[in-house]
VOGU-3710 file (C-alpha; in Angstrom, 3 decimals, decimal comma):
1> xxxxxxxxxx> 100,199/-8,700/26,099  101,833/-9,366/29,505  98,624/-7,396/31,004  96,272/-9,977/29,611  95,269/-12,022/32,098  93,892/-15,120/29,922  97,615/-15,070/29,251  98,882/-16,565/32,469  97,524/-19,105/35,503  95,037/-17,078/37,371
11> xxxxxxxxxx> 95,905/-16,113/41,146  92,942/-16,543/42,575  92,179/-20,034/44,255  91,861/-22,922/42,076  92,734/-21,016/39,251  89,370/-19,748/39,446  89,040/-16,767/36,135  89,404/-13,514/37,565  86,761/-12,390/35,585  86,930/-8,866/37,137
21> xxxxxxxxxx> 89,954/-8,154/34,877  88,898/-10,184/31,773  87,766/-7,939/28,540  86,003/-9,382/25,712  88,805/-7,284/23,879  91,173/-9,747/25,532  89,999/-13,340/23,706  91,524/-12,069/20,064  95,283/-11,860/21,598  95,005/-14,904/23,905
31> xxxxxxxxxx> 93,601/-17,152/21,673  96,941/-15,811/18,740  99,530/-16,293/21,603  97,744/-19,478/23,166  97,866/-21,136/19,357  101,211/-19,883/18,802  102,430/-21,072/21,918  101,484/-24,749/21,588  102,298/-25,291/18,390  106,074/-24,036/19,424
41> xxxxxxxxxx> 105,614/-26,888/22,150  104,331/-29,832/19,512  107,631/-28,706/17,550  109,929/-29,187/20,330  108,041/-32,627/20,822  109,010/-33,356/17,092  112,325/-31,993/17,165  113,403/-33,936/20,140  116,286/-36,125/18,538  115,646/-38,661/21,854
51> xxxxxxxxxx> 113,974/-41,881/20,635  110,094/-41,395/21,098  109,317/-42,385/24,737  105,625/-42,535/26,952  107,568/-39,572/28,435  108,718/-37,656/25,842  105,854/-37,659/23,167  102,865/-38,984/25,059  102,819/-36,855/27,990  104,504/-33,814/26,319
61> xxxxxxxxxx> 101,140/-33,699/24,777  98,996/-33,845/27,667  101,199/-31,110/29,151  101,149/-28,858/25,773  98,858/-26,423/25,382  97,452/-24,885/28,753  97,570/-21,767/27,756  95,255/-22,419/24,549  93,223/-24,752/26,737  92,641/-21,807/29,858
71> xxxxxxxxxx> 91,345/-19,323/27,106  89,160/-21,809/25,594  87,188/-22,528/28,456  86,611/-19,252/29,517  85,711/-18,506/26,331  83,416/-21,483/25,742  81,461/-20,714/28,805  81,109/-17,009/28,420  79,958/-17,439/24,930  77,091/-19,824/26,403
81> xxxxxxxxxx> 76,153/-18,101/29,616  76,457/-14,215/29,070  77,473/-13,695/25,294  77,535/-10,166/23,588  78,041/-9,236/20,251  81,603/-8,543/20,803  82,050/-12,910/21,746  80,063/-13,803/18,860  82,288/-11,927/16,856  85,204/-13,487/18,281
91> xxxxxxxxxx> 83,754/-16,726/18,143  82,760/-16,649/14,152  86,095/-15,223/13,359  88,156/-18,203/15,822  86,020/-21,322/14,901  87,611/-21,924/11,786  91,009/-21,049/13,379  90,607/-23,463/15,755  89,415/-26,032/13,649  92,955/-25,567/11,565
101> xxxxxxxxxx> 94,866/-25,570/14,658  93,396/-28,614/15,759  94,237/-30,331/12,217  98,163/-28,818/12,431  98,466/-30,884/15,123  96,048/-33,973/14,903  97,473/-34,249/11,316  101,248/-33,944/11,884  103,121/-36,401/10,397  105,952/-35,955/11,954
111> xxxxxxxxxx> 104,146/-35,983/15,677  102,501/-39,410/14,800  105,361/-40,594/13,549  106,777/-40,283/16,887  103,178/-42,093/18,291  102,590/-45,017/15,892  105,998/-46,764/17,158  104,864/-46,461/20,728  101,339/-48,126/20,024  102,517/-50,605/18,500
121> xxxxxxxxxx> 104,933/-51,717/20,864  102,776/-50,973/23,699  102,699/-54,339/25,285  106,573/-54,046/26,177  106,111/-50,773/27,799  105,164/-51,459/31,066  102,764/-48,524/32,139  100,215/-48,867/34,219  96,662/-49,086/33,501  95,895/-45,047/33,183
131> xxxxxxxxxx> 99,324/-44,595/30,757  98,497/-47,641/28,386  94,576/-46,247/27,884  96,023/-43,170/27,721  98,282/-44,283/24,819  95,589/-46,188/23,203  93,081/-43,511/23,240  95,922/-40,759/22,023  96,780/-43,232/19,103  93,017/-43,912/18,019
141> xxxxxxxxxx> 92,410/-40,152/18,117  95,308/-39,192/15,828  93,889/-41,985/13,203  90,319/-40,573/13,405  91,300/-37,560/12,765  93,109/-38,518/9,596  96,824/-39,121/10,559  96,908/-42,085/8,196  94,902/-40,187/5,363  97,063/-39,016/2,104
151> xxxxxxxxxx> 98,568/-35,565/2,291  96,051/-34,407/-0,526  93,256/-36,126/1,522  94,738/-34,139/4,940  93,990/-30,917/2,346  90,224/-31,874/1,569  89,989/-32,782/5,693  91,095/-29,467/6,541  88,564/-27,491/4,039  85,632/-29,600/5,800
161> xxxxxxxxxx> 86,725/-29,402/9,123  87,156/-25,857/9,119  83,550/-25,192/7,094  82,335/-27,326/9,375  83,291/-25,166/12,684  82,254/-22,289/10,675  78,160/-23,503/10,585  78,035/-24,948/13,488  78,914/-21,694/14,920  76,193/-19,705/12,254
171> xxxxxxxxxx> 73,630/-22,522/13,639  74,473/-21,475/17,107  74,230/-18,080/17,165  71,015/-18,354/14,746  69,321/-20,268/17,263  69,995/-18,382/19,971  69,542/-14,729/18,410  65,750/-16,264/16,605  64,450/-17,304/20,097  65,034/-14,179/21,509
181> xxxxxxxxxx> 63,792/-12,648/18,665  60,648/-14,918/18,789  59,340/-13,721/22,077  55,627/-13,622/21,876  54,037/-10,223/22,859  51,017/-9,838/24,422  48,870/-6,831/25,137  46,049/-7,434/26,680  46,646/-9,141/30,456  43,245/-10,991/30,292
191> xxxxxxxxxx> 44,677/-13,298/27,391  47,485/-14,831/29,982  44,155/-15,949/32,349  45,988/-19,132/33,938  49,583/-17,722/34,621  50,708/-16,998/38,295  51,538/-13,945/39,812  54,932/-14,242/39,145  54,734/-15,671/36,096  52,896/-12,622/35,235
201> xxxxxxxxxx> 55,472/-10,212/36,823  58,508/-11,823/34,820  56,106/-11,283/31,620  55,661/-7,806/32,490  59,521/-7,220/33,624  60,814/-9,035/29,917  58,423/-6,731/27,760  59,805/-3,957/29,817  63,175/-4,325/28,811  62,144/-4,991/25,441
211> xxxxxxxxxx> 60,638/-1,152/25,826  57,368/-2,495/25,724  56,148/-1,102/28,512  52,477/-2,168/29,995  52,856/-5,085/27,702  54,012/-8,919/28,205  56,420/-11,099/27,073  56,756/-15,162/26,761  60,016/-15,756/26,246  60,993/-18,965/24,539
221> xxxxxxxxxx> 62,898/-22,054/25,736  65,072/-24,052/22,902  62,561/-26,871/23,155  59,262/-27,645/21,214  56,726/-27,040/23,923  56,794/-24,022/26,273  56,186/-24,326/29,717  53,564/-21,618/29,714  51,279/-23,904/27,438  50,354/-25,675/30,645
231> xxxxxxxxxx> 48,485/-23,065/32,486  47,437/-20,911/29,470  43,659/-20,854/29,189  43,661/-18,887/25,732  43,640/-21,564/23,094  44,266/-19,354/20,441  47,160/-17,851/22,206  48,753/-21,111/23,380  48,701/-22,205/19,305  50,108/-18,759/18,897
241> xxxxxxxxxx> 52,825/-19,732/21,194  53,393/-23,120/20,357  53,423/-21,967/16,387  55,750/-19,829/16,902  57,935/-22,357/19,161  57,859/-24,825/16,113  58,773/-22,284/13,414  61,977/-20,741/14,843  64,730/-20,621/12,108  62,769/-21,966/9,032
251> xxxxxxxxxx> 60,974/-18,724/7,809  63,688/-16,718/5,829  65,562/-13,972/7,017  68,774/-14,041/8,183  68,615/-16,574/10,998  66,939/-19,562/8,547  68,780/-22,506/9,497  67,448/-24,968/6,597  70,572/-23,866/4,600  72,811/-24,227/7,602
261> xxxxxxxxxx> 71,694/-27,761/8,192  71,595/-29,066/4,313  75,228/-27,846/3,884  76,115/-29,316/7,571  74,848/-32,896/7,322  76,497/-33,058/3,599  80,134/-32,259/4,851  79,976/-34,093/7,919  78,710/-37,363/5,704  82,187/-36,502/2,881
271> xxxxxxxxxx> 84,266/-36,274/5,804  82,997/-39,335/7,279  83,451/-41,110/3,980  87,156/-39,356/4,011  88,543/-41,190/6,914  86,456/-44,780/5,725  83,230/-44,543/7,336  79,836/-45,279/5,287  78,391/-42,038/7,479  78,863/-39,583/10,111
281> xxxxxxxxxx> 76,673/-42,062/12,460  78,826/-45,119/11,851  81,777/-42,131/12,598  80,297/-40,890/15,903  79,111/-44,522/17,283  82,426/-45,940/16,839  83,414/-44,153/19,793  80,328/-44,846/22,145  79,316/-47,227/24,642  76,721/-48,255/22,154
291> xxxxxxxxxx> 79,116/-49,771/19,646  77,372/-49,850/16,236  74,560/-48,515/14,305  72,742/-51,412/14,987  72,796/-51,665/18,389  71,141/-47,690/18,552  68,659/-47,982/15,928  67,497/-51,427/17,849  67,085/-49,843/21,002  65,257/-47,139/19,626
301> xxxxxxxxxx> 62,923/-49,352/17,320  62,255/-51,329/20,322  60,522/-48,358/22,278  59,125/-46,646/19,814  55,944/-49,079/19,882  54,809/-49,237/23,553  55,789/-45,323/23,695  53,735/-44,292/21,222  50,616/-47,333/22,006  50,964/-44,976/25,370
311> xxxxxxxxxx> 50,608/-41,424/23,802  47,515/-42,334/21,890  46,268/-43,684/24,687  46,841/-40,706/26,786  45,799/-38,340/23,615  42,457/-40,462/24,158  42,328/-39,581/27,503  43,097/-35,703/26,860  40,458/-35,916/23,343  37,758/-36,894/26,062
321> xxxxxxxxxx> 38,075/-34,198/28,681  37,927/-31,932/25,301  34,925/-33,448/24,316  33,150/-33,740/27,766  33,668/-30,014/28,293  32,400/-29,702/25,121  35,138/-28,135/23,562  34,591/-29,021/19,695  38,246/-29,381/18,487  40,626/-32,590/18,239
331> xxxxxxxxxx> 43,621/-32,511/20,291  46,553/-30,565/18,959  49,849/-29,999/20,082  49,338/-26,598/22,105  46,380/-28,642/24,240  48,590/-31,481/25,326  49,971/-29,300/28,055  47,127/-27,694/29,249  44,866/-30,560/28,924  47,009/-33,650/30,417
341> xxxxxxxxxx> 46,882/-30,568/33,595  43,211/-31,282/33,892  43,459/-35,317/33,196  46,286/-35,573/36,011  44,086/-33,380/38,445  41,017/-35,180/37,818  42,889/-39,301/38,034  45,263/-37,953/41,399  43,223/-34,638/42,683  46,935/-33,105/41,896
351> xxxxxxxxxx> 47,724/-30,118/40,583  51,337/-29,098/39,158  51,253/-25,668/40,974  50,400/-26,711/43,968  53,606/-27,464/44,381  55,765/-24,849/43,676  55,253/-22,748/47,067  57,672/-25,644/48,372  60,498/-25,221/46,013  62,181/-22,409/47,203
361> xxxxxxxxxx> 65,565/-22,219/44,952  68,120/-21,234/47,822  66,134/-24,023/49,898  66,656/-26,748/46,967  70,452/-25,941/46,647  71,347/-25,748/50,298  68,667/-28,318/51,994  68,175/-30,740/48,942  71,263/-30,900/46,396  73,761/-30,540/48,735
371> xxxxxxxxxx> 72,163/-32,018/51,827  72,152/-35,340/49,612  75,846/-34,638/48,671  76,439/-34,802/52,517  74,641/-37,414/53,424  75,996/-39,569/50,908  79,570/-38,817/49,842  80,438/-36,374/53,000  80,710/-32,859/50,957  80,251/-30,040/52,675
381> xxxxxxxxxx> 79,555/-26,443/51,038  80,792/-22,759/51,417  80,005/-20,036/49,997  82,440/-17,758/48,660  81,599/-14,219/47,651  85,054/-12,931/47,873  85,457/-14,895/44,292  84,567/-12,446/41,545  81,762/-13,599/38,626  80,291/-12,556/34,865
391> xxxxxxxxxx> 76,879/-11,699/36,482  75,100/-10,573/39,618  73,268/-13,535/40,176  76,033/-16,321/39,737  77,465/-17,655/43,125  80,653/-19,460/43,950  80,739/-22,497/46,598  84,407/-24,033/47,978  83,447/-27,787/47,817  85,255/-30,008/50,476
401> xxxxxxxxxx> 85,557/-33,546/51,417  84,490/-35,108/54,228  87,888/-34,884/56,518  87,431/-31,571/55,242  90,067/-31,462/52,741  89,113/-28,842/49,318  88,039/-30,623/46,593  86,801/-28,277/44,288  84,950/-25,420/43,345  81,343/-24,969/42,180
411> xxxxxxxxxx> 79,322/-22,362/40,000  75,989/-21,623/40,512  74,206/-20,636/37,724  70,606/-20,853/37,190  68,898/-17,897/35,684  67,749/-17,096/32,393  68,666/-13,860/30,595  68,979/-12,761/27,086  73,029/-13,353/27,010  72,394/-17,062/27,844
421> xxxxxxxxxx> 72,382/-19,891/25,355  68,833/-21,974/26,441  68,442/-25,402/27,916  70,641/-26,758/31,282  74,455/-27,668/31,008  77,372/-28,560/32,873  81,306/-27,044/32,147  84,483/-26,843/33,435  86,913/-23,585/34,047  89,236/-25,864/35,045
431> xxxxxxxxxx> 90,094/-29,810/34,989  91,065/-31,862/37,488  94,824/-33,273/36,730  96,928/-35,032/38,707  99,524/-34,536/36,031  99,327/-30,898/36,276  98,406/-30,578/39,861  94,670/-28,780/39,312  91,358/-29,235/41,400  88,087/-28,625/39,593
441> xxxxxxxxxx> 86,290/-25,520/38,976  83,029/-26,658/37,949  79,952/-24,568/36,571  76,138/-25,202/36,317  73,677/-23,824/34,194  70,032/-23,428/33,988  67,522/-21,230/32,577  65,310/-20,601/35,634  62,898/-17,401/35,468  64,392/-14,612/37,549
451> xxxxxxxxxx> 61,865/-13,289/39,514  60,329/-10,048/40,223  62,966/-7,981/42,717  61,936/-9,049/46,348  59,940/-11,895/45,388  61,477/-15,611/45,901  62,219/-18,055/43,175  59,854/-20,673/43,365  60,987/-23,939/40,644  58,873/-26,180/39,221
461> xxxxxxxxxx> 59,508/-29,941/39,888  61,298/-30,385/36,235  63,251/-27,162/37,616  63,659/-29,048/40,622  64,869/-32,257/38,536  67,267/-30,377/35,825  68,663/-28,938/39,467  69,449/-32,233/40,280  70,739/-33,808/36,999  73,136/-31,169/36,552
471> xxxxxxxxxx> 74,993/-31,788/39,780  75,033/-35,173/38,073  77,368/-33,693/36,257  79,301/-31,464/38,457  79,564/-34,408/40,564  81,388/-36,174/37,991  83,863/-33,381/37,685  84,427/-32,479/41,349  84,882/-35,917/41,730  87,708/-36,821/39,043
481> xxxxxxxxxx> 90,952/-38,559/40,299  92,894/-39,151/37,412  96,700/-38,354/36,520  95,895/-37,453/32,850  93,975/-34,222/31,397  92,513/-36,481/28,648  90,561/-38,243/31,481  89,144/-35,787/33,656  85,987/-35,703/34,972  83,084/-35,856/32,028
491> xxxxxxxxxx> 85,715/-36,793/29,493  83,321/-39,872/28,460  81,447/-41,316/25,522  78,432/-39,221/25,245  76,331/-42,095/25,382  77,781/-42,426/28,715  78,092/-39,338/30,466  74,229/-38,885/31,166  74,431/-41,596/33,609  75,831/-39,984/36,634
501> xxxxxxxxxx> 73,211/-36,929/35,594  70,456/-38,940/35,476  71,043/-40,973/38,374  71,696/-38,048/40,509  67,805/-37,414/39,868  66,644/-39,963/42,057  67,439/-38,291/44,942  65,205/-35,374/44,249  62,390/-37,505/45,569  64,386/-39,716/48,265
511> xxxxxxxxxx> 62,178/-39,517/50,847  64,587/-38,235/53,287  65,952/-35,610/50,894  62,931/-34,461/49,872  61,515/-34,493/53,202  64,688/-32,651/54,170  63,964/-29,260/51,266  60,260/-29,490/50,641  59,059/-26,924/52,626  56,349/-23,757/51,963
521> xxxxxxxxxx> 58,479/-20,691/51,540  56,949/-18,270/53,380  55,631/-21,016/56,586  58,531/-23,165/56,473  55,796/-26,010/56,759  57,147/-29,875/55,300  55,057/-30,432/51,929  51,738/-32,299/52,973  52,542/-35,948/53,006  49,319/-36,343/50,883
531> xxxxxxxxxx> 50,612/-33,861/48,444  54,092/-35,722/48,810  52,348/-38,700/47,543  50,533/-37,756/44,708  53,208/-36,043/43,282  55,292/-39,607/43,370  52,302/-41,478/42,072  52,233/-38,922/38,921  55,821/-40,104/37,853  54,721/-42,484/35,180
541> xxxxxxxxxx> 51,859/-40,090/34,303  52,439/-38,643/30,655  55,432/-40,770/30,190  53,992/-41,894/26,865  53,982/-37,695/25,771  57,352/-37,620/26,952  59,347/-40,783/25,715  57,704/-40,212/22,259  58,647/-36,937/21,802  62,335/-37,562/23,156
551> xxxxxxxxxx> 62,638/-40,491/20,560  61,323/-38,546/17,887  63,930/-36,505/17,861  66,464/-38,897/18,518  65,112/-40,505/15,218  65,261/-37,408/13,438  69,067/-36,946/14,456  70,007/-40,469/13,427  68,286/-39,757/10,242  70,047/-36,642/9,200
561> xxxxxxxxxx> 73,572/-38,702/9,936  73,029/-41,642/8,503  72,856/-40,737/4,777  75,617/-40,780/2,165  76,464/-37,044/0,999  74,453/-37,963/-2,473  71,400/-38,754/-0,352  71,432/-34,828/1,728  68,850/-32,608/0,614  68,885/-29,325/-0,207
571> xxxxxxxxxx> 68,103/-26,356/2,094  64,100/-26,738/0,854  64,058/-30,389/1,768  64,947/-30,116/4,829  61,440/-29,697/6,671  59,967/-32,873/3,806  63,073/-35,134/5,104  62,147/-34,445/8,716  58,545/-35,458/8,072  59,840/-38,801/6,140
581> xxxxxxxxxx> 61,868/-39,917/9,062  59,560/-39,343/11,693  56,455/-41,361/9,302  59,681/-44,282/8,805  59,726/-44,657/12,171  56,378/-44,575/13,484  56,664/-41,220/15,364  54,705/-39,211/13,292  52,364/-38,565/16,125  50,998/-35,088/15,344
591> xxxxxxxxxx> 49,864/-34,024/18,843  53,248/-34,916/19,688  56,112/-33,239/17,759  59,693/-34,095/18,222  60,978/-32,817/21,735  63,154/-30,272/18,932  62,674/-30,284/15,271  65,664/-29,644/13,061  66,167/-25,794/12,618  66,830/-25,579/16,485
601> xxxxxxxxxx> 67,846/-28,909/16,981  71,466/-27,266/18,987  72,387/-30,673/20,321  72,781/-32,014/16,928  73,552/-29,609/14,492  76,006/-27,335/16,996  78,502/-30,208/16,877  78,152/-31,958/21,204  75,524/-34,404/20,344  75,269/-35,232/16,689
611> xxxxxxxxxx> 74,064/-38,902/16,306  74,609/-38,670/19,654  71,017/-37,720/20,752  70,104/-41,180/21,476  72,423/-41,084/24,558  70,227/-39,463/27,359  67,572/-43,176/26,320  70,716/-45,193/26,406  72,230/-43,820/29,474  68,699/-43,977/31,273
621> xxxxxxxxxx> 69,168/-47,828/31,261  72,702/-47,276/32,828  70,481/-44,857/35,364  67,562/-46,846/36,171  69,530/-49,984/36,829  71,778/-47,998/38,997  68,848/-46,415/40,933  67,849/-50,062/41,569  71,504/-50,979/42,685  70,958/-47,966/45,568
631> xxxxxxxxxx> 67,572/-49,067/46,784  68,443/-52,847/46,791  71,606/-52,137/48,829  70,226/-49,549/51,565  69,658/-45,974/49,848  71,202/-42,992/50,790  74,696/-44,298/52,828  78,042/-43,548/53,050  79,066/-46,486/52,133  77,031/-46,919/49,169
641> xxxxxxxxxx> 78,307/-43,105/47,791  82,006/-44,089/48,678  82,040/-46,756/46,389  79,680/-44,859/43,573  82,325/-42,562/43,757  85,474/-45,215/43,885  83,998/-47,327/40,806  82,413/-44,448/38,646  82,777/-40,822/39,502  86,481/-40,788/39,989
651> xxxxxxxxxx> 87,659/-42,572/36,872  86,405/-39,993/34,310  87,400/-42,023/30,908  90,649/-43,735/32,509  88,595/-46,757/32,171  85,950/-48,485/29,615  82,622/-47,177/30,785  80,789/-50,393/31,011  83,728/-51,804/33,001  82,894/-48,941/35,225
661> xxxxxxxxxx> 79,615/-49,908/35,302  79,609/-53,512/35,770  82,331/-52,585/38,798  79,701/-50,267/40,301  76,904/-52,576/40,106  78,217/-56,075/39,853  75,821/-56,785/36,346  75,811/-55,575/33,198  73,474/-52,898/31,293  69,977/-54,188/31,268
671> xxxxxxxxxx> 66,476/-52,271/29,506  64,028/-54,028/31,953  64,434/-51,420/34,840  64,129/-48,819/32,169  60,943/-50,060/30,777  59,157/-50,734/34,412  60,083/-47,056/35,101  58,881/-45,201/32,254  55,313/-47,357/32,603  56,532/-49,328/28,954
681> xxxxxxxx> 56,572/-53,017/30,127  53,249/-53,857/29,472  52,315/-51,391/26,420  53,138/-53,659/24,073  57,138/-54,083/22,902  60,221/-53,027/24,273  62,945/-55,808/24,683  66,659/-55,310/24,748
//
């Protein structure tokens, strides 16, 4: 055990994972010693015959359990980025472990006894603004957990909590494992008339490897649509593909997920009834910037009506370029793609792929994302390939401040593969503290294409975008100045932490950033500033496609968790409840299905986001008031990222969130800015 190196502090810099020396075989033993361990340090907390103090019980806990912690992140983000059979058996067999560890502790009645007396005398205290939320936050965890429940309620808790790990583990792995088994083959070349070379190649190179040699294959993102339904000339193959998009995990077989979700949604609404809740949505909210029930479902009501007033409108549109071209069909959902293409190119004389020759990838990172980092908070980037990594395309940058001093570091990493979970993400390897003296190692993730071997990796502007949300994220990380673990970084409600992301967006199109990156790959030539300008006069083009099909499924997730456990149906209702929400809500829009429908809905069924879907719309008003906030007070400055950073990126959860926000921008949250950018304001509703 002493040569297991998840079982002590790494010795590389930063306490970067030497993942050179880590074995899969090595997650069974570290995650048995790292439980083992901090329960032995919770029982010296509880066996302390000192009087509970902030010290002694409060920050014993933040301190307790870094070994547990280390392995889990490393295992977290392995199992997401490059997973193998060996990690997915790990991870079945620990979920439910962990689940019980996390209720020996949480529900320790000796531990909160030791809490409760602090809370409530926290006013005499005197600790400083961090300690007292820090106390707070520790308190109101312990009683949502079910510190205050009966000991034979604490016995029905743990049986649902650890079920509950268990399927959203199955639900997981089903989703990933089904769209890689989904692929769609394709033998004959002349049916993919429309794709680029490369996109070609990469179809060529995945059926390879799938020993289909002289063949093709479209692999499948986690959403609804597929980006290769926009260039696809085929009609029958683009319903082929977008058929067998929709009906991942609902067919049978061992990867169905309708059972998987019926059983889900009923144990998370008895647990949620357990600890005095009327559902898992009133649970969740609770704890987000939102507040309530109410305050979600109005905010979603209230766009559902100009979003959808602006999809028909634009399914109009797309049903008369059908007709003119005499197609003889009505719209469906694998033409929306394709034919919005031809409605954009005909209204702007743009076309999508005109673009990509300027969005090199190694240009983006170095003369876009982090050129903007410079110019506005002083970072400055190295790369460091003496650092070891899980895969041959992941790189390692040493992030430092502008008087040069290391701040953190940051993972690159950005293309698809097999191993990978789908979709874009943000992680940590390590926290920032400055209890425990650590600097953040930070990771991104995206599913970019990998190219053919020599060619260049050309993105897409939503690839270009996701780039740019992401460090969002990673910015909020690097950026974390807090004393307490609890704290750190993205440690936020959910409903809160897509607002650094999405405001990070904005600067993909700053003129001077984009300017700055935008430039043909093989001529080095500055994107035409005609090209330049059509693409910015596109941005409210489609937005009607795109907000409906985000609150659709939004809608849907609310749905499923805000039902009493009698109200849950069973595995083959799942599909017939789906349909009833959307048709409640006025989303059933069939050219435009829900952004993800239920059986590979990840975000809500895999635990992060469920009735928590709702956040990327709610943060987007935090976003597009903030992008205001930059324009109105000079753009792209020093200044202006010095205090971003002082008021909102270096507080991680040490403070309320709207606090935070009202401190960055001097007003508080407002849907107007929202509306005006998504092209809503005058379809017909909205409101706040």
């Amino acid at each position: 055990m002493t040569e297991n190196p998840l079982l002590r502090e790494s010795p590389l810099p930063y306490l970067y994972p030497p993942f050179d020396r880590i074995a899969d075989s090595h997650f069974p033993p570290a995650f048995a010693a790292g439980m083992e361990e901090h329960l032995r340090e919770i029982d010296a907390i509880t066996a302390n015959a000192a009087a509970p103090t902030f010290e002694n019980t409060v920050v014993a806990l933040e301190r307790a359990g870094r070994t547990l912690g280390r392995v889990q992140r490393v295992f977290s983000n392995l199992t997401g980025a490059n997973t193998n059979e060996a990690l997915r058996k790990t991870e079945r067999d620990m979920s439910p472990r962990l689940a019980a560890h996390a209720d020996a502790i949480r529900l320790n009645g000796a531990l909160f006894a030791r809490l409760e007396p602090l809370f409530l005398q926290r006013a005499q205290l005197g600790l400083d603004p961090e300690s007292a939320r820090l106390l707070e936050r520790t308190y109101h965890d312990f009683v949502r957990a079910g510190a205050k429940l009966s000991e034979a309620d604490k016995t029905t808790l743990r049986a649902l909590n650890q079920a509950l790990a268990t399927l959203q583990t199955t639900f997981t792995q089903n989703v990933q494992k089904e769209t890689n088994a989904a692929a769609v083959l394709v033998a004959d070349q002349a049916q993919l008339a429309g794709l680029g070379l490369n996109e070609l190649a990469a179809a060529a190179s995945a059926a390879k490897a799938e020993k289909q040699e002289g063949k093709y294959l479209l692999r499948l993102l986690n959403t609804s649509a597929q980006p290769a339904l926009e260039s696809l000339e085929n009609r029958a193959l683009r319903e082929r593909l977008q058929r067998t998009s929709v009906g991942r995990n609902r067919q049978g077989g061992p990867y169905d997920n309708r059972p998987v979700i019926a059983e889900l949604v009923r144990l998370r609404a008895e647990r949620a009834v357990l600890l005095g809740y009327p559902n898992h949505a009133a649970f969740v909210l609770e704890e987000q910037t939102a507040g309530s029930l109410e305050a979600v479902n109005r905010l979603l009501a209230n766009l559902v009506r100009p979003a959808v007033a602006n999809a028909r409108r634009e399914a109009g549109e797309i049903q008369a370029v059908i007709d003119r071209e005499k197609g003889g069909f009505a719209l469906a959902p694998w033409d929306w793609a394709f034919y919005s293409e031809k409605v954009r190119r005909e209204r702007y004389a743009f076309d999508e792929a005109q673009l990509k020759p300027y969005f090199e990838l190694n240009r983006v990172l170095h003369d876009g994302l982090f050129y903007a980092a410079g110019r506005l908070f002083g970072l400055t980037f190295q790369e460091r390939k003496d650092l070891p990594v899980y895969e041959p395309t992941v790189r390692v940058f040493e992030v430092f401040n502008a008087d040069g001093s290391p701040l953190a570091l940051f993972v690159a990493d950005y293309y698809a593969r097999p191993a990978k979970r789908g979709g874009a993400w943000a992680s940590a390897y390590v926290g920032q503290s400055g209890l425990l003296g650590t600097k953040p190692v930070i990771a991104n993730h995206l599913n970019v294409p990998l190219p053919p071997a020599g060619s260049p990796t050309l993105l897409t502007f939503t690839e270009v975008n996701t780039l740019f949300h992401e460090f969002g994220h990673a910015l909020h990380g690097m950026f974390s100045a807090v004393t307490y673990p609890r704290f750190a970084g993205t440690a936020v409600p959910r409903d809160f932490v897509e607002f650094p992301s999405q405001a990070n967006e904005m600067w993909a199109t700053w003129p001077e950033v984009i300017r700055h990156y935008a430039r043909h790959h093989v001529t080095g030539e500055p994107m035409p500033a005609a090209l330049l300008e059509k693409m910015l006069a596109t941005e409210k083009f489609n937005q009607g496609f795109k907000t409906t099909e985000y609150l659709a499924a939004s809608l849907v997730d609310q749905a499923w968790h805000q039902i009493t456990p009698a109200q849950v149906p069973g595995a083959d209702g799942v599909e017939a409840f789906e349909t009833a929400a959307l048709q409640r809500a006025g989303v059933d829009f069939a050219p435009v299905p829900p952004r993800y429908q239920s059986p590979y809905f990840s975000h809500t069924f895999s635990g992060g986001y469920s009735a928590g879907y709702y956040s990327y719309i709610w943060a987007e008003v935090l976003d597009a008031q903030g992008v205001e906030w930059f324009k109105q007070h000079g753009g792209l400055t020093r200044q202006n990222g010095d205090h971003y950073r002082r008021t909102v990126l270096s507080r991680g959860g040490s403070a309320e969130p709207l606090d935070l926000f009202r401190a960055f921008t001097g007003q508080a949250p407002d849907v107007q800015p929202l509306l005006r950018r998504r092209g809503l304001d005058t379809a017909g509703g909205g409101g706040n």
